[in-house]
GUKE-807038 format. One line per 5 residues: number of its first residue (from 1); their letters; for each residue x, y, z of N, C-alpha, C, CB. Coordinates in Angstrom, 1 decimal, padded with zeros to 4 digits, always signed. Glycine has a CB too. Layout:
REM residues N
NUM) a) X Y Z X Y Z X Y Z X Y Z  ...
***
This chain:
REM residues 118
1) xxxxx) -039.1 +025.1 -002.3 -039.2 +024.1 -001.3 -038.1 +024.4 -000.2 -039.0 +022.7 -001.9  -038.7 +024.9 +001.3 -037.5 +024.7 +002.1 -036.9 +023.3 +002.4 -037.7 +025.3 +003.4  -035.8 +023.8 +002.8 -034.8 +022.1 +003.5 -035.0 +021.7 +004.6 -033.1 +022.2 +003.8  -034.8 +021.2 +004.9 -035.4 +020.6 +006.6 -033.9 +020.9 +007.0 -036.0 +018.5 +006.9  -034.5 +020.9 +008.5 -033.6 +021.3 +009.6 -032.5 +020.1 +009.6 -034.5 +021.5 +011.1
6) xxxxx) -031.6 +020.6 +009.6 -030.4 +019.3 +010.3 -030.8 +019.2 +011.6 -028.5 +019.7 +010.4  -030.7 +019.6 +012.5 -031.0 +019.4 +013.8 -032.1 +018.4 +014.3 -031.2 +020.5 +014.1  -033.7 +018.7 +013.4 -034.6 +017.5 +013.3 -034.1 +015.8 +013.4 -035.2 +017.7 +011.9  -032.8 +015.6 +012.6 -032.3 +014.4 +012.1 -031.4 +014.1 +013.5 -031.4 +014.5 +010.6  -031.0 +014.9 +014.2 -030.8 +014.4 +015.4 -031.3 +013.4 +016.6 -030.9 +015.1 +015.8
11) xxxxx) -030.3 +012.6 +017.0 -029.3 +012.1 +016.8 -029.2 +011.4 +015.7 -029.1 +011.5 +017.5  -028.2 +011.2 +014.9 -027.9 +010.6 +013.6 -027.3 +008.9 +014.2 -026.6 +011.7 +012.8  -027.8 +008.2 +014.1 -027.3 +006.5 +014.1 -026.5 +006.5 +013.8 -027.6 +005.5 +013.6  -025.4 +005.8 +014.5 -023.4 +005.6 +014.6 -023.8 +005.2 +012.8 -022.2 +003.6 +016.2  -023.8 +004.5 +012.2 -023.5 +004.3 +011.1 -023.9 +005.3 +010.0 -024.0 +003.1 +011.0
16) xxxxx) -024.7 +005.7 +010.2 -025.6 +007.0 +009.3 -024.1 +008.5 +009.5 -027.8 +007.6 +010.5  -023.8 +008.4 +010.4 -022.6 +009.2 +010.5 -021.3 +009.0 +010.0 -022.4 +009.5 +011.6  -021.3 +007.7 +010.0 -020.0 +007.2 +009.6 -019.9 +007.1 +007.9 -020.0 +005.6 +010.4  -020.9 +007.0 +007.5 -021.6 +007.0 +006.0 -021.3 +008.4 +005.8 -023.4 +006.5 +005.9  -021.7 +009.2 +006.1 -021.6 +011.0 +005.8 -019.7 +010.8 +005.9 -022.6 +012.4 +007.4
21) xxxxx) -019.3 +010.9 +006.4 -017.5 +010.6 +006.8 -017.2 +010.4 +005.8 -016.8 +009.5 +007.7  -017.6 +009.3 +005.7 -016.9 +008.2 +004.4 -017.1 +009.2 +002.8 -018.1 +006.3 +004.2  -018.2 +009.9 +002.9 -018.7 +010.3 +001.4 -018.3 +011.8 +001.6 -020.5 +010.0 +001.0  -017.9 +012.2 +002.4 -017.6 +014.0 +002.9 -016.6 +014.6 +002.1 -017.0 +014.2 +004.6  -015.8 +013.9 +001.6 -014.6 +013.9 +001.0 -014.3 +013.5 -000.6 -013.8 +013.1 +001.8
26) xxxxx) -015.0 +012.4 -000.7 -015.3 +012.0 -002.3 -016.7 +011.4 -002.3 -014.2 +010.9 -003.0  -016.8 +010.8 -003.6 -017.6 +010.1 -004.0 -017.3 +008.3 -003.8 -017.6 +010.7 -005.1  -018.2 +008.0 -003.5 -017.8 +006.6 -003.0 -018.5 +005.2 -003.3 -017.8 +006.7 -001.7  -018.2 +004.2 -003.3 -019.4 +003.2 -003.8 -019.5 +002.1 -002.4 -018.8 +002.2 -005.5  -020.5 +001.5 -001.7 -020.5 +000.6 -000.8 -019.7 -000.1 -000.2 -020.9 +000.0 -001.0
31) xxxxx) -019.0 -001.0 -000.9 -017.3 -001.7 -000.5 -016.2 -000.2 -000.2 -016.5 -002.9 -002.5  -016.3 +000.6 -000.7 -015.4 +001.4 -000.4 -015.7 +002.2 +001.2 -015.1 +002.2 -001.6  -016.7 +002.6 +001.0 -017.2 +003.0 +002.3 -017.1 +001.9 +003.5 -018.5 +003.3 +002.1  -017.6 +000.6 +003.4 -016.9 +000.0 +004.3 -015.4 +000.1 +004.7 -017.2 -000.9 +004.1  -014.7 -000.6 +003.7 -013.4 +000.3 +004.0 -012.4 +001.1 +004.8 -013.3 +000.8 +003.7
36) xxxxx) -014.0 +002.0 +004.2 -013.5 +003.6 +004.9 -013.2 +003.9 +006.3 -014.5 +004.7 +004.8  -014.7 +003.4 +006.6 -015.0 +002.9 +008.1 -014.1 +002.5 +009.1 -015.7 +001.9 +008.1  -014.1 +001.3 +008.2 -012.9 +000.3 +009.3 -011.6 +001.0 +009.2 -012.6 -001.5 +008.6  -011.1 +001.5 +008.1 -010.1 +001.8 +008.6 -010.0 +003.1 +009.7 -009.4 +001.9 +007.4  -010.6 +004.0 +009.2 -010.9 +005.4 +009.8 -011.5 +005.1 +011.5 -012.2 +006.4 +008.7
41) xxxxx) -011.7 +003.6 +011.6 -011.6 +003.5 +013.3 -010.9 +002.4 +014.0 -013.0 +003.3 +013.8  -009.7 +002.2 +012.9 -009.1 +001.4 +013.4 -009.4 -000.1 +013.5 -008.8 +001.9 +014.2  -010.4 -000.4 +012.6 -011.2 -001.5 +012.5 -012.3 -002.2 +013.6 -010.3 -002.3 +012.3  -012.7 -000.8 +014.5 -013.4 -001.4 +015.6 -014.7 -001.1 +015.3 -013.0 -000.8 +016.8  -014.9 +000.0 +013.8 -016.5 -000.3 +013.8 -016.4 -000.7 +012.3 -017.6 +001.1 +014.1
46) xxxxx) -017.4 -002.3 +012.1 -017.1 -002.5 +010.5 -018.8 -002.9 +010.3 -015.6 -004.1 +010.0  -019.0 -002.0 +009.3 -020.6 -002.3 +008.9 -020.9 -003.1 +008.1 -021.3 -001.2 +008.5  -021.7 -003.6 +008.7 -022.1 -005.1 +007.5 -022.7 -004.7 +006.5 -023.2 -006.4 +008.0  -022.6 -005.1 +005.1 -023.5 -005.1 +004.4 -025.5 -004.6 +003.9 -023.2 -006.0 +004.4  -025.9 -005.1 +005.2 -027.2 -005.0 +005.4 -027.6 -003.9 +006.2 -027.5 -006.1 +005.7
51) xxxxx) -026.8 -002.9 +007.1 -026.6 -002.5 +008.1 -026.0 -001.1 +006.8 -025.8 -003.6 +009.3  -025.2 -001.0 +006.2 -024.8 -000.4 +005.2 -026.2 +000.1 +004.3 -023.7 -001.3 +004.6  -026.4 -000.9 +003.4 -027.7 -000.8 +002.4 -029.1 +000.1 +002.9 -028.3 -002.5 +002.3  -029.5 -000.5 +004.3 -030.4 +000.3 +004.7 -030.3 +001.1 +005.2 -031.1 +000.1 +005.2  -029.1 +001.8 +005.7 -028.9 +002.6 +006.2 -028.9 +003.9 +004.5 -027.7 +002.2 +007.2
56) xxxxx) -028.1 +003.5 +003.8 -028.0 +004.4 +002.1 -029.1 +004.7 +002.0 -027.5 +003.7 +000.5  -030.4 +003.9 +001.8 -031.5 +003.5 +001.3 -032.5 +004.8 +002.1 -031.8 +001.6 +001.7  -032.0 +004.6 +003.6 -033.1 +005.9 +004.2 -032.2 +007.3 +004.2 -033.6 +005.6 +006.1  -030.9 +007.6 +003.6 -030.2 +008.3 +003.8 -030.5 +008.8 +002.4 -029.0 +007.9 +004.3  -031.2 +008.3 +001.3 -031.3 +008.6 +000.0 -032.8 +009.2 -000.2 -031.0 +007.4 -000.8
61) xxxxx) -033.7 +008.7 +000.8 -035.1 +009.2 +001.1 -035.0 +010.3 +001.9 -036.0 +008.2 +001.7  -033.7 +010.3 +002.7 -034.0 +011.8 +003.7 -033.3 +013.4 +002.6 -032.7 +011.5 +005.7  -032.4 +012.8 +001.9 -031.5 +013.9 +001.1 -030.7 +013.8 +001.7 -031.8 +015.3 +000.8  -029.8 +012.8 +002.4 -028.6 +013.3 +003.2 -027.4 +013.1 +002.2 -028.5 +012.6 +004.6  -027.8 +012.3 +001.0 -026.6 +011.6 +000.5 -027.5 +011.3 -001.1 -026.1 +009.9 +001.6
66) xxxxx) -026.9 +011.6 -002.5 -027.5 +011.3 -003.3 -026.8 +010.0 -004.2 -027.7 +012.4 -003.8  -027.2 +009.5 -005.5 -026.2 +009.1 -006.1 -025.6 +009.9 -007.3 -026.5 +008.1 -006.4  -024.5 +010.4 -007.8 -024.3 +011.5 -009.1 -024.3 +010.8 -010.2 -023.1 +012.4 -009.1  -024.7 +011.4 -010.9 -024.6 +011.1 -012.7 -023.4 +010.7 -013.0 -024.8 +012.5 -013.9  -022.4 +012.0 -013.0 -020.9 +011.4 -012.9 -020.3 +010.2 -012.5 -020.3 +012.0 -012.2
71) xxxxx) -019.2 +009.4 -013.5 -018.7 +008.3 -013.1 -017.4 +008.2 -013.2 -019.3 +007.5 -013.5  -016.4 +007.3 -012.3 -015.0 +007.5 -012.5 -014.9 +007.0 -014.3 -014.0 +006.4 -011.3  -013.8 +007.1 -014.5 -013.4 +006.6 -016.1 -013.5 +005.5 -015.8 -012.1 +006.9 -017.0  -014.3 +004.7 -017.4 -014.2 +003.4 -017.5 -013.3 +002.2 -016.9 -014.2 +003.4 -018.5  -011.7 +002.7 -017.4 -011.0 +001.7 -017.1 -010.5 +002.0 -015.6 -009.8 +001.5 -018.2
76) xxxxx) -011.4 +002.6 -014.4 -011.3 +002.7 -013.2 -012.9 +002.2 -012.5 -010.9 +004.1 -013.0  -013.6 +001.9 -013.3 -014.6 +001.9 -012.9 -015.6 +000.3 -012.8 -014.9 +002.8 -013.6  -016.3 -000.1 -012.4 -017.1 -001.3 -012.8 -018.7 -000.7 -012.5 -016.7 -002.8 -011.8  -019.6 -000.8 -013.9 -020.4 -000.7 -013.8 -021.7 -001.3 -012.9 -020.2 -000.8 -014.5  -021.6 -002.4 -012.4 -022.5 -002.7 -011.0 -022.2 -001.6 -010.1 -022.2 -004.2 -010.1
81) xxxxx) -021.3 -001.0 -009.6 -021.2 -000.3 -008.2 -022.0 +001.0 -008.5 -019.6 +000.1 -007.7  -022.6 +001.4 -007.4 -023.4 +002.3 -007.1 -022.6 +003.7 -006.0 -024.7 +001.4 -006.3  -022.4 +004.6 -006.8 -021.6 +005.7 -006.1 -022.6 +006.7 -005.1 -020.8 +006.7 -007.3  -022.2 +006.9 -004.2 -023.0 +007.9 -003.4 -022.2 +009.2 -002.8 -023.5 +007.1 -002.2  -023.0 +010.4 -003.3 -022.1 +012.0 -002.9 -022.9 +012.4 -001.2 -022.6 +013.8 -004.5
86) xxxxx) -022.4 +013.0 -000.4 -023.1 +013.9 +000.6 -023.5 +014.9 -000.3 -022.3 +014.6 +001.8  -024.8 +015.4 +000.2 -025.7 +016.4 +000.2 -025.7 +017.8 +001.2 -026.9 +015.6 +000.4  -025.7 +019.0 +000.4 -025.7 +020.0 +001.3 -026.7 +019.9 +003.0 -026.1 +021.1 +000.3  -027.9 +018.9 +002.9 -028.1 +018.7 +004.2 -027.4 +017.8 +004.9 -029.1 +018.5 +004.4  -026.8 +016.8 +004.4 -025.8 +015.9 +004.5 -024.5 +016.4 +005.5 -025.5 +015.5 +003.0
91) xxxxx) -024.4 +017.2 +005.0 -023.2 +017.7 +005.4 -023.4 +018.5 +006.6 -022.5 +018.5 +004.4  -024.6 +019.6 +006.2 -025.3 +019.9 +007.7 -025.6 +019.3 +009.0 -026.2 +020.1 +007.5  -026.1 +018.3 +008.5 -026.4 +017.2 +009.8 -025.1 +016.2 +010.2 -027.8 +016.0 +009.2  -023.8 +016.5 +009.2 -023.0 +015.8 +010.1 -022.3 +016.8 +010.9 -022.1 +014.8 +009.4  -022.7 +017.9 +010.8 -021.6 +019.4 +011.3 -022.4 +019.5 +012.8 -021.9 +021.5 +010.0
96) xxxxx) -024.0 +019.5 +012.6 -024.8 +019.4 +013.8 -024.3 +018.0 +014.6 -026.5 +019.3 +013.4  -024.4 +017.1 +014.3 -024.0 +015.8 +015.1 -023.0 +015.8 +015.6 -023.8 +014.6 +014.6  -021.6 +016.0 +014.7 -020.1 +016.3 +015.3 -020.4 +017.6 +016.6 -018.8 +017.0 +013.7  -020.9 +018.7 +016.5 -021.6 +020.0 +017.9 -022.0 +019.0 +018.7 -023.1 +021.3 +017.7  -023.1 +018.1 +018.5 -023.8 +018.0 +019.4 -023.0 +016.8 +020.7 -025.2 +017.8 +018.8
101) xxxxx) -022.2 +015.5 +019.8 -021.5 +014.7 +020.3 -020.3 +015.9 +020.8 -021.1 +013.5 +019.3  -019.5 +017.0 +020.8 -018.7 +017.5 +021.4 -019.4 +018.5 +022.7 -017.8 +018.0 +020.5  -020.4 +018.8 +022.4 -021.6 +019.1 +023.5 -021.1 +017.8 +024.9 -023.6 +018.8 +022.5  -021.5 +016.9 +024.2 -022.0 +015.6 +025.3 -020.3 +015.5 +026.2 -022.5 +013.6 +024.1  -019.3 +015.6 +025.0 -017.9 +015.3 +026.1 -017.4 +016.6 +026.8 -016.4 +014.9 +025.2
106) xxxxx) -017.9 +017.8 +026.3 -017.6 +018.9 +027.0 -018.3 +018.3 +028.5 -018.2 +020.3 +026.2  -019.7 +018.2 +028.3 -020.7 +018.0 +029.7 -020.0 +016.6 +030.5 -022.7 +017.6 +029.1  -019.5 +015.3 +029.9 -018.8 +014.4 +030.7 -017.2 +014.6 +031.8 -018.6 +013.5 +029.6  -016.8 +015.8 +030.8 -015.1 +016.2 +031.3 -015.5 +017.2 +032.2 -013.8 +016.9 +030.0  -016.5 +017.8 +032.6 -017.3 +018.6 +033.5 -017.3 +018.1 +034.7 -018.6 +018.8 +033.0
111) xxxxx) -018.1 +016.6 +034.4 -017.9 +015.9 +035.3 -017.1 +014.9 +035.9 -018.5 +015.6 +035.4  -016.0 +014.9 +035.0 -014.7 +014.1 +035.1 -015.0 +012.3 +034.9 -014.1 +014.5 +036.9  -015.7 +012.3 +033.5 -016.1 +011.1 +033.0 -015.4 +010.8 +032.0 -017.4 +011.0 +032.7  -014.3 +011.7 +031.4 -013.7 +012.1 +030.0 -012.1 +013.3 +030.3 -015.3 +013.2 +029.0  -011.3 +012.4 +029.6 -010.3 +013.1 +029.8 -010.0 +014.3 +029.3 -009.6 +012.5 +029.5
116) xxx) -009.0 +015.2 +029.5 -009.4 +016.9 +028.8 -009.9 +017.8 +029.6 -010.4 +017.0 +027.6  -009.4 +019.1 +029.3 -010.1 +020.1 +030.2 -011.3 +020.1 +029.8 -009.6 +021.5 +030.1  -012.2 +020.7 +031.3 -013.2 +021.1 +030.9 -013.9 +022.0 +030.6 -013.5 +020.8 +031.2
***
């Protein structure tokens, strides 16, 4: 079976990217990914719950993000939480998005909409 193109998944929805971030590095469960978020922007983007869920939910139908078998140890762990890994397309499509958003500021500092050489 080939993989689908990262590029297809272009543009990736601010949250759908922010989700890949959050899971790029470890393994993660919902509450922590919010978290992640907020902190990693200084608390200016915080995803709600519902806004979170569906976003996993089509991120788990596309392959961008799975959940693993693996689980922390028990006495670190609580069984309700649901862990989510990036996926080798996962990771693809956030490498394409991160190009394509530095594409967009290269083309703004061009036109002197964005600080930085251009």
């Amino acid at each position: 079976m080939r993989q689908p193109d990262p590029a297809a998944l272009l543009p990736l929805p601010e949250a759908v990217f922010h989700i890949l971030l959050a899971v790029a590095g470890e393994d993660r469960h919902g509450y922590a990914i919010i978290q992640d978020v907020a902190a990693r922007t200084g608390g200016e983007i915080k995803l709600s719950p519902g806004t979170l869920y569906r976003s996993i939910q089509r991120m788990l139908e596309q392959g961008l993000i799975v959940e693993p078998r693996e689980r922390p140890e028990p006495e670190l762990d609580d069984e309700r939480r649901r862990y989510y890994r990036i996926t080798p397309l996962g990771r693809a499509a956030a490498e394409a998005e991160a190009g394509r958003l530095a594409q967009l500021v290269r083309m703004a500092r061009r036109r002197g909409f964005a600080p930085g050489k251009a």
